[in-house]
C-alpha positions as CSV (number, residue, x, y, z in Angstrom):
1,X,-14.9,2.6,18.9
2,X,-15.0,-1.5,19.3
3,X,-18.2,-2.9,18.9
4,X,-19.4,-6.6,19.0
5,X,-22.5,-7.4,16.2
6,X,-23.7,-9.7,13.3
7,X,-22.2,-9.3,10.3
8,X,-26.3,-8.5,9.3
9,X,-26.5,-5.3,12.0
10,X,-22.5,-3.9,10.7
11,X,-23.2,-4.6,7.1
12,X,-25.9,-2.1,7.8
13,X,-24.4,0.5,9.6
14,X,-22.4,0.4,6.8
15,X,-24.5,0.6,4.0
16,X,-27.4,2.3,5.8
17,X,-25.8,4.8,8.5
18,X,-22.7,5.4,6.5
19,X,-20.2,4.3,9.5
20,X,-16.7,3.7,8.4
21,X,-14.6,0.9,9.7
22,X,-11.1,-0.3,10.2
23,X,-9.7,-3.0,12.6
24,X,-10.3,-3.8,16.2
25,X,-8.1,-1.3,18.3
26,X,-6.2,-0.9,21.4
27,X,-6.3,2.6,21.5
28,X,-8.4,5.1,19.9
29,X,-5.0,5.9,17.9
30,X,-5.6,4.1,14.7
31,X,-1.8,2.8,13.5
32,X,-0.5,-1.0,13.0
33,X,1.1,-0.5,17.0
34,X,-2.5,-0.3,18.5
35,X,-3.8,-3.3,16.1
36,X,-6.0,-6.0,17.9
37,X,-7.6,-7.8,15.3
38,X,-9.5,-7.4,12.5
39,X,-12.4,-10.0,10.9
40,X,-14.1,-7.8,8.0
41,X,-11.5,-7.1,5.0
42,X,-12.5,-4.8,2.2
43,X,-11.4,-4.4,-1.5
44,X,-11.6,-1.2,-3.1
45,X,-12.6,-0.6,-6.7
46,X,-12.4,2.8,-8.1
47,X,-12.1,1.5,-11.8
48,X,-11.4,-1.2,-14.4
49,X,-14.0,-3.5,-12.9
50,X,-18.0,-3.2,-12.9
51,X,-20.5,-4.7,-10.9
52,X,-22.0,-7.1,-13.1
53,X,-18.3,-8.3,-13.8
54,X,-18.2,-8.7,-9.9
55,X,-21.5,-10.7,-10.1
56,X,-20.0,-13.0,-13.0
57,X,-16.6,-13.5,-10.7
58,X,-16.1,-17.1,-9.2
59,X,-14.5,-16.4,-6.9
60,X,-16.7,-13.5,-5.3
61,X,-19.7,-15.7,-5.8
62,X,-18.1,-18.4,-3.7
63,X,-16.3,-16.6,-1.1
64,X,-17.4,-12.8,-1.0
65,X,-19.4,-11.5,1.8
66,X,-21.0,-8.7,-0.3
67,X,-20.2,-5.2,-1.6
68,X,-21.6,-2.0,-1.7
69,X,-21.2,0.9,-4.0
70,X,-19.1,3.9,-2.4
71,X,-20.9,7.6,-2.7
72,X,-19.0,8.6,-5.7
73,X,-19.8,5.5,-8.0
74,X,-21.7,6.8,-11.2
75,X,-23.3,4.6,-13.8
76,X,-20.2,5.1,-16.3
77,X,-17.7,4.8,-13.6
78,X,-18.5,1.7,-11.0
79,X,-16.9,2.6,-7.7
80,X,-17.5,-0.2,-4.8
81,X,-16.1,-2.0,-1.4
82,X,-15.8,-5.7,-2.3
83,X,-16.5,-7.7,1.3
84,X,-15.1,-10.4,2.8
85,X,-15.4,-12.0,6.2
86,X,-12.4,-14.2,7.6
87,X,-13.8,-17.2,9.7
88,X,-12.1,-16.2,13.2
89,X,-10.7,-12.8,13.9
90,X,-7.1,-12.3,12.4
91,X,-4.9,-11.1,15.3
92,X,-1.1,-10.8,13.4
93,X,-0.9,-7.6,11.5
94,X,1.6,-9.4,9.0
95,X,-0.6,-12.2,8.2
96,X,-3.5,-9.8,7.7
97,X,-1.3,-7.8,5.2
98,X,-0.4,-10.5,3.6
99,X,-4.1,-11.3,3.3
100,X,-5.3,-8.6,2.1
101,X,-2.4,-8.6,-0.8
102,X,-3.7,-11.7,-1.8
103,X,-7.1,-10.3,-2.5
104,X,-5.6,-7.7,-4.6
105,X,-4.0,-10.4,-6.8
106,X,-7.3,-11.6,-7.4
107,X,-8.5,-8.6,-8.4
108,X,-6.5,-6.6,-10.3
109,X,-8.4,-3.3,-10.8
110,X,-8.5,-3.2,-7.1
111,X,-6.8,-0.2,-5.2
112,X,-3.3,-1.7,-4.6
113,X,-2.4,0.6,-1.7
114,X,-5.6,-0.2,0.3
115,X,-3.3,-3.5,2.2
116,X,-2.4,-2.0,5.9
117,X,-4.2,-4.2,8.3
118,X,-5.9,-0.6,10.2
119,X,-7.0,0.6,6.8
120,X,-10.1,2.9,7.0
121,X,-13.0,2.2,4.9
122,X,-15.8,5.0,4.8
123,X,-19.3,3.6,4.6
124,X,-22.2,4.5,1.8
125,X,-25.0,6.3,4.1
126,X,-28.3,4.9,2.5
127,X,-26.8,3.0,-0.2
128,X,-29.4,1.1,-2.6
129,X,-26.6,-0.8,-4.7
130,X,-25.1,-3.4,-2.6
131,X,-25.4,-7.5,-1.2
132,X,-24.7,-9.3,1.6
133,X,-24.1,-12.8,2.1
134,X,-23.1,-15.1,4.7
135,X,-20.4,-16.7,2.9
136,X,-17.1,-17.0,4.8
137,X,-13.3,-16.4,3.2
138,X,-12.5,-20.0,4.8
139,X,-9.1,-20.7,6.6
140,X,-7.9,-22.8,3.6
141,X,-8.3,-20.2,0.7
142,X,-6.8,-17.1,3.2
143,X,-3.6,-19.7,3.5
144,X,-3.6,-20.3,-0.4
145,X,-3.6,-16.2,-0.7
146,X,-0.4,-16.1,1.5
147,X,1.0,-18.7,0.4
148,X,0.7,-17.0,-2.9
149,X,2.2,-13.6,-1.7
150,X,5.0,-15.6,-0.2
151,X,5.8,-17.0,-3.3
152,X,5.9,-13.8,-4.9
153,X,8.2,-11.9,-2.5
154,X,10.2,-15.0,-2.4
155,X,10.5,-14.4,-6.2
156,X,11.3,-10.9,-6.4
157,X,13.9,-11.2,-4.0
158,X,15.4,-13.9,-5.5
159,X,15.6,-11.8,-9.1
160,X,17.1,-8.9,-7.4
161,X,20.1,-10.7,-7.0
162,X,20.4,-11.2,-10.6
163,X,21.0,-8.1,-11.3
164,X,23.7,-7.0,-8.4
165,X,26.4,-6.2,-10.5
166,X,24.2,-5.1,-13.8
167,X,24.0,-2.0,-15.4
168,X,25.1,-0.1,-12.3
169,X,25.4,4.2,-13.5
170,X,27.9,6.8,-11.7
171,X,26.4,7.9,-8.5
172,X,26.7,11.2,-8.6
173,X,24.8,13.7,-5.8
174,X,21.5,14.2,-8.5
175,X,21.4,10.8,-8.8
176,X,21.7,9.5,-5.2
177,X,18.9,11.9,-4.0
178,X,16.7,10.9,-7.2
179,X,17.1,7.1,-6.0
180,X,16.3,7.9,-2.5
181,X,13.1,10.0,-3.5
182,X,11.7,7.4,-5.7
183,X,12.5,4.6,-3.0
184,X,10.4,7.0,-0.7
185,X,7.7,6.8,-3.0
186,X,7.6,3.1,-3.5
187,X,5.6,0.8,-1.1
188,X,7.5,-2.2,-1.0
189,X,5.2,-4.3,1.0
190,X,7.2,-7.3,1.2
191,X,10.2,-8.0,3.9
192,X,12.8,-9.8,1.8
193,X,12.2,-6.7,-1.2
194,X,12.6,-4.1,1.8
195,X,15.8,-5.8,2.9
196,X,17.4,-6.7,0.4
197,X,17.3,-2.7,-0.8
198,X,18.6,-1.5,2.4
199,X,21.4,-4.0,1.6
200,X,21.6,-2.3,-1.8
201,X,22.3,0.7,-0.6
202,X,24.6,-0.3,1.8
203,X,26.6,-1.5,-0.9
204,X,26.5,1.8,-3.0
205,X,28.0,3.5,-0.3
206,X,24.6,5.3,1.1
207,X,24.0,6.1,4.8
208,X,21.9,4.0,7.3
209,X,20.1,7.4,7.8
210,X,19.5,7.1,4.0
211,X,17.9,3.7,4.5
212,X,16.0,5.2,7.7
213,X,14.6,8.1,5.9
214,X,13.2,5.5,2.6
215,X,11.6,3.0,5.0
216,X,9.0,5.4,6.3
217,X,7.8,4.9,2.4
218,X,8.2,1.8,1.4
219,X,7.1,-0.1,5.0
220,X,5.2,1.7,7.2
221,X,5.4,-0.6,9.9
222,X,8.7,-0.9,10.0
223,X,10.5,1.5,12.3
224,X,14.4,2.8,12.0
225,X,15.0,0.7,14.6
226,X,14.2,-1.7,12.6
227,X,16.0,-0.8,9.3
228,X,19.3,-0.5,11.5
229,X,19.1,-3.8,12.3
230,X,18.6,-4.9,9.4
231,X,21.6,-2.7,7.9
232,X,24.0,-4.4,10.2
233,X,23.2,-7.5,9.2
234,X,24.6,-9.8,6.5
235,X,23.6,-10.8,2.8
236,X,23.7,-14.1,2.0
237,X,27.2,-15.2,1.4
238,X,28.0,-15.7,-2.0
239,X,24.8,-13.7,-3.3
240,X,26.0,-9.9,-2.7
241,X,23.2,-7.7,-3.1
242,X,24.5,-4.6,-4.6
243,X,23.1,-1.5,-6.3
244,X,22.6,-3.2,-9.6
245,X,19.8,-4.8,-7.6
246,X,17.8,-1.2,-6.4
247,X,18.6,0.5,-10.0
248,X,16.5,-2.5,-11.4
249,X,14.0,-2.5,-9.2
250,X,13.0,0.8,-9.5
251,X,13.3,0.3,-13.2
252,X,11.0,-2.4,-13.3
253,X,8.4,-0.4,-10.7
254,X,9.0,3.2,-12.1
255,X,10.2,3.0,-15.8
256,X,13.3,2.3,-17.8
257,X,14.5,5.7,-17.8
258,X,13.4,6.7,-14.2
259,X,16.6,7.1,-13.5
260,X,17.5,9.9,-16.1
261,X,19.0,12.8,-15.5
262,X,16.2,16.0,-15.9
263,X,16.5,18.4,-18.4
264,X,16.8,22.2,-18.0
265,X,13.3,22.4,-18.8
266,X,12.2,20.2,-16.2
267,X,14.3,21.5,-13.6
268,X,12.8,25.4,-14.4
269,X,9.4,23.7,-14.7
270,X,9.1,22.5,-11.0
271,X,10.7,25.5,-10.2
272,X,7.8,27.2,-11.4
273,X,5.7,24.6,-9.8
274,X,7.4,25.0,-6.3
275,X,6.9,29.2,-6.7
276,X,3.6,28.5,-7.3
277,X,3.3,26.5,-4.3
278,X,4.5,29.3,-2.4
279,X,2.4,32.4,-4.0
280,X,-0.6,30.3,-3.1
281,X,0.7,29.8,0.5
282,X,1.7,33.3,1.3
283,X,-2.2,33.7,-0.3
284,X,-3.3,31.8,1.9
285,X,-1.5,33.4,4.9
286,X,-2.8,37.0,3.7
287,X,-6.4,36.0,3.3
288,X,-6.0,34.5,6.9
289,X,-4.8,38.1,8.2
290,X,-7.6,39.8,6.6
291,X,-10.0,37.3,8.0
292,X,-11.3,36.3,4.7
293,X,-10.8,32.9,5.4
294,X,-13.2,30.7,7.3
């Protein structure tokens, strides 16, 4: 549900009730379609950072709203919400993402997937680790974060063109369906990266349904409506983007040898994990007759 309070009342429902939160929606059907607004971004550290390293960080001290520690932090293992308060409700879904990937530049031990702008963060109930301030993420820093994101999808895109005609392997059917399931598996994030591989692909003789299928990984916003159009549209003229482009993508994202044909070890060895899979489904299913399952 929407509410209106302080920052003082939510930060304790938060820390003290244990209520989750997410953005301001239309509907009580939390996706980016039914997203309002949202003032109250969080950053979510499971590991590589502590909480006296948060306390010795500049930027937290001078910007951060607070942070509390999530239920399963432990002494050897600091697990927390980092807070951050915008100074007027943000209202563009896109701007928020971009946003909230500029917080995850500054910190890098931070959960990289937590960006989408109706992100659900659970609350600590009674939680005796944690600050709040009444410091502000001000207008002029959340523009230096996207214009830092910007920059970097500007970047990317601009090096996938440097490799369109590189180090491009045969196609056969293995590798084609390896491609697409790694693409699948990749949140992109960024327009221009997301475009520029549907162009890719295009050019490596894949189907728009391909392109369709991929999207629902790597942009969840974007719908296939979306990637069609995209599909029918142009690269930039002189600057191809090929298949050279993809293959080094997913390189750089997923390793140099990714793309490798698997063994016969490996394919019998997720055979036996997919028969696995199934002996503990058709379990599953038989308990369930019996009525041994709750």
């Amino acid at each position: 549900m929407n509410i209106e309070s302080s920052w003082a009342e939510i930060f304790e429902l938060i820390t003290q009730d244990g209520f989750a939160t997410s953005a301001e929606l239309s509907t009580d059907n939390r996706r980016e379609a039914n997203f309002v607004s949202r003032q109250l971004l969080m950053v979510d550290v499971d590991s590589g950072m502590t909480i006296p390293e948060l306390l010795a960080n500049a930027f937290y001290n001078q910007l951060g709203a607070g942070f509390y520690a999530t239920p399963s932090f432990t002494p050897e293992l600091h697990r927390f919400r980092i807070c951050f308060r915008l100074e007027s409700a943000e209202t563009d879904p896109g701007r928020l993402r971009k946003i909230n990937r500029g917080l995850l530049r500054v910190f890098g031990a931070a959960d990289q997937a937590c960006k989408d702008p109706t992100r659900l963060f659970y609350g600590t109930p009674d939680c005796v680790l944690c600050e709040r301030t009444d410091q502000l993420l001000t207008e002029d820093i959340v523009q230096q974060l996207i214009d830092i994101v910007d920059e970097h999808d500007r970047a990317n895109a601009e090096a996938m063109t440097q490799y369109s005609g590189k180090n491009i392997p045969k196609l056969n059917n293995e590798l084609r369906q390896r491609i697409l399931d790694l693409l699948k598996q990749t949140y992109v994030g960024s327009y221009p990266l997301w475009r520029n591989i549907g162009w890719g692909l295009k050019a490596g003789g894949f189907a728009l349904s391909d392109f369709q299928s991929v999207t629902t990984g790597m942009m969840s916003q974007k719908t296939p409506a979306d990637a069609a159009q995209v599909w029918n549209s142009s690269s930039p003229v002189g600057r191809p983007i090929t298949m050279g482009s993809v293959i080094h993508f997913l390189k750089e994202k997923h390793g140099a040898d990714c793309l490798r044909p698997k063994t016969d070890i490996e394919h019998h060895i997720d055979y036996l994990n997919q028969m696995a899979q199934v002996a503990e489904i058709e379990k599953y299913i038989k308990e369930l007759k019996n009525g041994s399952v709750n």
